[in-house]
C-alpha positions as CSV (number, residue, x, y, z in Angstrom):
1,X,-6.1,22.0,4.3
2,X,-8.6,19.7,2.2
3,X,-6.5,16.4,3.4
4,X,-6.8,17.6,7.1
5,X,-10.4,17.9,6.4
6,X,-10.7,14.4,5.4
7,X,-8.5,12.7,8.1
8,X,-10.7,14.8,10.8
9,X,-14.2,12.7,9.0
10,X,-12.1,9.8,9.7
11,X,-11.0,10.2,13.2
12,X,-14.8,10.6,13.8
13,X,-16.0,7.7,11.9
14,X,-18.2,5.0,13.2
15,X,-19.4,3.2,10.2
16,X,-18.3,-0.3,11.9
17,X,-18.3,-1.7,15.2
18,X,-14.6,-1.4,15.5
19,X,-14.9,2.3,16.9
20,X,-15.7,0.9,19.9
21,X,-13.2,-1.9,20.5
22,X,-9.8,0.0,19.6
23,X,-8.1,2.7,21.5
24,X,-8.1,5.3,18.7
25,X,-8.3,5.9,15.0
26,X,-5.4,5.5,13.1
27,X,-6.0,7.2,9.4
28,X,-2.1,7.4,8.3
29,X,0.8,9.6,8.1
30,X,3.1,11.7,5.9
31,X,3.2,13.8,2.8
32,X,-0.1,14.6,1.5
33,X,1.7,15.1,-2.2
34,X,3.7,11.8,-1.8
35,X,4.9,9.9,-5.1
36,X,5.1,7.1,-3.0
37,X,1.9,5.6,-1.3
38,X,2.6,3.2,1.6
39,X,-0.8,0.6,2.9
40,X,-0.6,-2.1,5.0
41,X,-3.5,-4.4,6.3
42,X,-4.6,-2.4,9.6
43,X,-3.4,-1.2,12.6
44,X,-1.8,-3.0,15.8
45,X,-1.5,-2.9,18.9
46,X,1.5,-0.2,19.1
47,X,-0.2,2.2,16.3
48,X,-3.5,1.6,18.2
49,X,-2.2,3.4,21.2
50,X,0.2,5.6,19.6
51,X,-2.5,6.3,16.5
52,X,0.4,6.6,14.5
53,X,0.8,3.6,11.6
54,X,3.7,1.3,12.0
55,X,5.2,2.6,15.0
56,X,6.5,-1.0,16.3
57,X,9.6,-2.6,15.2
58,X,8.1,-3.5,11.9
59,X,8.4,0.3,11.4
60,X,11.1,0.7,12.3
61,X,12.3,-1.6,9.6
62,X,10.3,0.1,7.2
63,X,12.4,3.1,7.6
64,X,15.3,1.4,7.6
65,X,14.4,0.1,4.0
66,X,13.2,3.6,2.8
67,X,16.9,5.1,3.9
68,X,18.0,2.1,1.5
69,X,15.9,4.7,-1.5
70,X,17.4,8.1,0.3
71,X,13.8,8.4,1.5
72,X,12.4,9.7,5.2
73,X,8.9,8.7,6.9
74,X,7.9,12.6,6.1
75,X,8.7,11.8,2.2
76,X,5.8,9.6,1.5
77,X,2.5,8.5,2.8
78,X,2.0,5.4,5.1
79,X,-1.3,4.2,6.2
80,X,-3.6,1.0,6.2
81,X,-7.3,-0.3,4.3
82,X,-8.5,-0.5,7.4
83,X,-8.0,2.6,9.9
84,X,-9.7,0.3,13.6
85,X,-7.5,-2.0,15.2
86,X,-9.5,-5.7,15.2
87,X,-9.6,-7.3,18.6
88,X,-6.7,-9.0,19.5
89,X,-5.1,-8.2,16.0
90,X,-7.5,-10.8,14.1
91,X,-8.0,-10.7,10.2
92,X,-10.3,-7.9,9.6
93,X,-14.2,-9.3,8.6
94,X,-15.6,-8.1,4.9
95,X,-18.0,-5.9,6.4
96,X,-15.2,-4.3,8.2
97,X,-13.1,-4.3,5.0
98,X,-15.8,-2.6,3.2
99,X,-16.8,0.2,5.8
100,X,-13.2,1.4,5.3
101,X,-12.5,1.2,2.2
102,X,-14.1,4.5,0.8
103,X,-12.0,6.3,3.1
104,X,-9.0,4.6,1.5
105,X,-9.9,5.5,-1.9
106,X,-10.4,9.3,-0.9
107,X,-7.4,9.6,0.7
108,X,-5.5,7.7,-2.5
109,X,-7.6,10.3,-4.4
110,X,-6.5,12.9,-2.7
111,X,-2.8,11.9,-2.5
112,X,-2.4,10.9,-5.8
113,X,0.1,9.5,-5.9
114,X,2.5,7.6,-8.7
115,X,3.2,4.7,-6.6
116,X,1.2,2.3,-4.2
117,X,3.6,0.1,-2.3
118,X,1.4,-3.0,-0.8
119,X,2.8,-3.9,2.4
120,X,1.8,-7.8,2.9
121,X,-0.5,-10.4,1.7
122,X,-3.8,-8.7,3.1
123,X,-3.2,-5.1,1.5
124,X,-2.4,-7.2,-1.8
125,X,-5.8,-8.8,-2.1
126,X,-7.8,-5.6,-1.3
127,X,-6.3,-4.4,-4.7
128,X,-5.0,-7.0,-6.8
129,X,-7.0,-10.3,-6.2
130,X,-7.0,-13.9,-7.1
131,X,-2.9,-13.1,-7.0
132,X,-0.2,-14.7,-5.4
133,X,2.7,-13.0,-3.0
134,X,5.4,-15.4,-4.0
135,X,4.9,-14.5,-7.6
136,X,4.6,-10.9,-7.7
137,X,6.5,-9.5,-5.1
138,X,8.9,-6.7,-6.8
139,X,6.4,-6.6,-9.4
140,X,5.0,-3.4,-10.9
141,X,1.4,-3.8,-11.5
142,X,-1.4,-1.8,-13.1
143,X,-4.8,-1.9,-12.2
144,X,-8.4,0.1,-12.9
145,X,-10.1,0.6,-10.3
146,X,-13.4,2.3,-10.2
147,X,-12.9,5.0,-7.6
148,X,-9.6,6.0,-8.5
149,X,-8.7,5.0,-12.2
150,X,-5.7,3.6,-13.3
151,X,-3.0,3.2,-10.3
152,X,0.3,1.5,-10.3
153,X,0.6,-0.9,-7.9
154,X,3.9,-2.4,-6.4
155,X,3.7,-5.5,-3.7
156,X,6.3,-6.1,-0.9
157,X,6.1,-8.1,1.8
158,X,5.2,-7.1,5.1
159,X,8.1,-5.8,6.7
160,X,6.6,-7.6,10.1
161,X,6.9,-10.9,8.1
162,X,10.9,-10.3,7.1
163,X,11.1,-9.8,11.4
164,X,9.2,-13.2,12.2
165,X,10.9,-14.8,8.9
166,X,14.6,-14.0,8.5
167,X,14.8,-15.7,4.8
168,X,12.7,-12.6,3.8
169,X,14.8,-9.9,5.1
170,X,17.1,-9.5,2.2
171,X,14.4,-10.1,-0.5
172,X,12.2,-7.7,0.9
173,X,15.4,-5.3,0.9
174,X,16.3,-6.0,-2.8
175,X,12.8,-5.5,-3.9
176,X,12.7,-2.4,-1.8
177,X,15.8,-0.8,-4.1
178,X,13.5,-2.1,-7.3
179,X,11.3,1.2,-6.1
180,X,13.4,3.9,-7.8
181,X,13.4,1.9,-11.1
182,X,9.4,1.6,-11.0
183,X,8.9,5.1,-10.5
184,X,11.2,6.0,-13.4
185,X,9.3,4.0,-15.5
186,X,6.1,5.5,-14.3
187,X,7.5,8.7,-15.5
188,X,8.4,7.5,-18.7
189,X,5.0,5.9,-19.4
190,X,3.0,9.1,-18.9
191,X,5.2,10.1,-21.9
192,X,4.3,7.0,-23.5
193,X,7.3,5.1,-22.9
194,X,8.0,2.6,-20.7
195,X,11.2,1.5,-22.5
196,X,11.9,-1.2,-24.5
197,X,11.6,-4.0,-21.4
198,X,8.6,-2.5,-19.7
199,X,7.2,-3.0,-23.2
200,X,7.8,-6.4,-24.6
201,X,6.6,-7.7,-20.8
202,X,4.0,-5.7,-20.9
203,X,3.0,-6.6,-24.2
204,X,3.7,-10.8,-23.0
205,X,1.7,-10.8,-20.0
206,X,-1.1,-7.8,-21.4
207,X,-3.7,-11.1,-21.8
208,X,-3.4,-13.2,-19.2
209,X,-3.6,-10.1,-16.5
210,X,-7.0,-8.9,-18.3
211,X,-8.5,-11.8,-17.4
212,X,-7.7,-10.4,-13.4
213,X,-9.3,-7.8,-13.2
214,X,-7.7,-5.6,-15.6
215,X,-4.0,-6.4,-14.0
216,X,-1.3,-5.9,-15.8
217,X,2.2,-6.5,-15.3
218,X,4.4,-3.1,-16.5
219,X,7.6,-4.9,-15.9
C-alpha cells in the first residue's frame, strides 16, 4: 500500500539529530482515507516507547471526545509535525520543525483529508501563524498552503491541557461536537455553498484573514 510505503521512509528517517535521542519513530495512526485529520505538536514519553501517538491519558481523552462525534481511533487519522520525541519533552527547535515537516505534508497529501483538527498551541502555529488559541479555538479555518493547497483547518486545544487545566475540559468538549457541523459545511462548500452563515462570516472576516497568510475564517 502507497501509505505503508511512506510511513516505512519515515520509520527510517534520520534527517535530524532526534533519531538518536528517542526510543522509536512515531509517524501516526489510523485510517489512511480519514475525513478527519488529527496533529498534535510531537510525541511523549508514553508514544515514544509505545510508537503509537497519544497513547497516555491525554489519549485517552481524545477518544473519549471522539465517542462524543460516534467516532473510533480506527475512523480517523492521528499523528504529530514532528514524528522524534525531544529530550525530556522540550519544545521542538526550527531545524527540527523543518526536517519533519515534508513528511507531514506527504502524509496530509496522501490522506487527504476534509478536516485537520489542531491539537494545541504548537500544531496551531505550524499552520496557521501569527494567531491566537483563545480566539479561534472551535474555529473553521482555511488556509493555502504550498505543498498541499487549500486545507480546512479546525483548532482545539490540547486534550493534555484540559487534563492539567480543568476550566478547559468542557470547552474543549463543546468545541469537539462543533466537528460534525464543520464537516457539513465542508461538504456544502465543494458544492459552492457554505450556507447563508458560513457566508456572511466568511464574507466579514475574508480581509482581515488575507493579510495572514491567506487565513480565512469559514464560519
Amino acid at each position: 500500500m502507497q501509505y505503508k510505503k511512506l510511513e516505512e521512509k519515515i520509520k527510517f528517517c534520520r534527517k535530524c539529530h532526534l533519531r538518536d535521542t528517542c526510543t522509536q519513530v512515531v509517524p501516526g495512526e489510523g485510517n489512511f482515507n480519514a475525513e478527519i485529520m488529527f496533529i498534535g505538536e510531537g510525541p511523549g514519553e508514553n508514544e515514544d516507547r509505545q510508537g503509537r501517538p497519544f497513547v497516555g491519558a491525554a489519549g485517552k481523552f481524545l477518544e473519549e471526545m471522539l465517542s462524543l462525534i460516534g467516532k473510533k481511533r480506527e475512523d480517523v487519522f492521528i499523528g504529530n509535525v514532528l514524528k522524534c520525541r525531544p529530550p525530556g519533552n522540550r519544545d521542538p527547535m526550527p531545524e527540527e520543525v523543518a526536517a519533519c515537516w515534508p513528511w507531514m505534508m506527504d502524509q496530509i497529501e496522501m490522506i487527504r483529508p476534509k478536516l485537520i483538527v489542531l491539537l494545541g498551541r504548537h500544531a496551531m502555529e505550524r499552520f496557521l501563524p501569527n494567531q491566537k488559541i483563545s480566539k479561534i479555538h472551535g474555529q473553521a479555518m482555511r488556509r493555502e498552503i504550498p505543498e498541499i493547497g487549500r486545507q480546512v483547518f479546525y483548532v482545539l486545544y490540547h486534550p493534555a491541557a484540559a487534563l492539567y487545566q480543568g476550566s478547559l475540559r468542557e470547552i474543549l468538549k463543546a468545541d469537539f461536537k462543533k466537528i460534525p457541523k464543520v464537516i457539513e459545511a465542508i461538504e456544502k462548500g465543494k458544492k459552492g455553498d457554505l450556507g447563508d452563515e458560513g457566508n456572511e462570516v466568511e464574507k466579514e472576516e475574508k480581509n482581515r484573514f488575507e493579510e495572514e497568510d491567506k487565513q480565512e475564517a469559514l464560519f
